[in-house]
N, C-alpha and C positions, 0 to 999 in steps of 0.2 A: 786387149781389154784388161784394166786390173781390179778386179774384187777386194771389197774391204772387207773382212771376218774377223774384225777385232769390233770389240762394243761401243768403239766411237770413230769421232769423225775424224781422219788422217789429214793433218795439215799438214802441206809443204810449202815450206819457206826456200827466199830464196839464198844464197851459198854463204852470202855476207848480213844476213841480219842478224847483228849483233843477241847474244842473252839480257836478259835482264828486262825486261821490258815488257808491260802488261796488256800494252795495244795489241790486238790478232789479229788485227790489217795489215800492220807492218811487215813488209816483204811479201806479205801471203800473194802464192803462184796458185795453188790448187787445192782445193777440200776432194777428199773423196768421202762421201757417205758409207755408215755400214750397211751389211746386208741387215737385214733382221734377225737373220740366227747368227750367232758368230763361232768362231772354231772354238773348243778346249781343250785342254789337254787331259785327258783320260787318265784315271789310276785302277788300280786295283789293289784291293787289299792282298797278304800273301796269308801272314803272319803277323802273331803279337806277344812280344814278351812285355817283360818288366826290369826295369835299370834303374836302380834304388828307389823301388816303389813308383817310380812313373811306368804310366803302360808307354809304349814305343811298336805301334806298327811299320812293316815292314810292306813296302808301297810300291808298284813297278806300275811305272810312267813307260811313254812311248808308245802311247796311241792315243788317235783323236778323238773327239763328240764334232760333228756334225762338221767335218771337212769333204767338199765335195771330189768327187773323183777328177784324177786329172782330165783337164780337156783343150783340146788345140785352142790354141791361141788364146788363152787366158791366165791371167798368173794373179793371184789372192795372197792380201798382206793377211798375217796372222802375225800373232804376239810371238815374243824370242823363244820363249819355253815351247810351244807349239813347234814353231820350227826347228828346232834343236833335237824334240825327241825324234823329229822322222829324217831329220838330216842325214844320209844324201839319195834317201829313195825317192823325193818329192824334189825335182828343180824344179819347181814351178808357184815355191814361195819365196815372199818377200819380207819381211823387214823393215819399221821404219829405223833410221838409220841419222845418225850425225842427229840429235834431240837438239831441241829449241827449248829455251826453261826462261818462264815470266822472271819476276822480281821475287818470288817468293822458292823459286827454285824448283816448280813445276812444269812437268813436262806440257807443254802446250802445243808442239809440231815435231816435222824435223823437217832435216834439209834434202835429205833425198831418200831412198829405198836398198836395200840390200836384198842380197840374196847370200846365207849363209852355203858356209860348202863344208 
């Protein structure tokens, strides 16, 4: 089973549907809907100086808001930055992966899933 925890709906397209193109039918394989809560990535402030008059905090990422605990046999798409901070104590996220982009050059699907490592 795959969980969506990004804040919209995952389209997958299929391997050859060209860019460019602002029909969402075309090639569409699969939507997966999101959850209602979706993952974030967590910050914490540390620290704050100043660097020619701009304040500049100092910010440590690598951890979530509202990622579920792993559980058999499920794996949940999360955003890149998501996965990235807990990479490689979580296999059991996804990634959309290979991006589908209208005419305007927005992301509107992809083609398949990833799992970073």
């Amino acid at each position: 089973m795959i969980r969506n925890l990004t804040p919209h709906p995952i389209r997958i397209y299929a391997d050859d549907r060209p860019d460019g193109h602002d029909d969402l039918d075309w090639g569409l394989l699969h939507v997966i809907s999101p959850d209602p809560t979706p993952a974030r990535l967590g910050m914490e402030p540390q620290a704050r100086d100043h660097r020619d008059g701009i304040p500049v905090d100092r910010v440590e990422y690598g951890h979530t808001e509202d990622l579920p605990d792993r559980q058999d046999g499920i794996s949940y798409i999360v955003s890149l930055p998501v996965a990235l901070a807990i990479t490689p104590r979580r296999s059991d996220l996804l990634v959309p992966y290979r991006e589908v982009r209208n005419s305007s050059g927005t992301v509107i699907g992809c083609r398949q899933l990833a799992q970073p490592v």
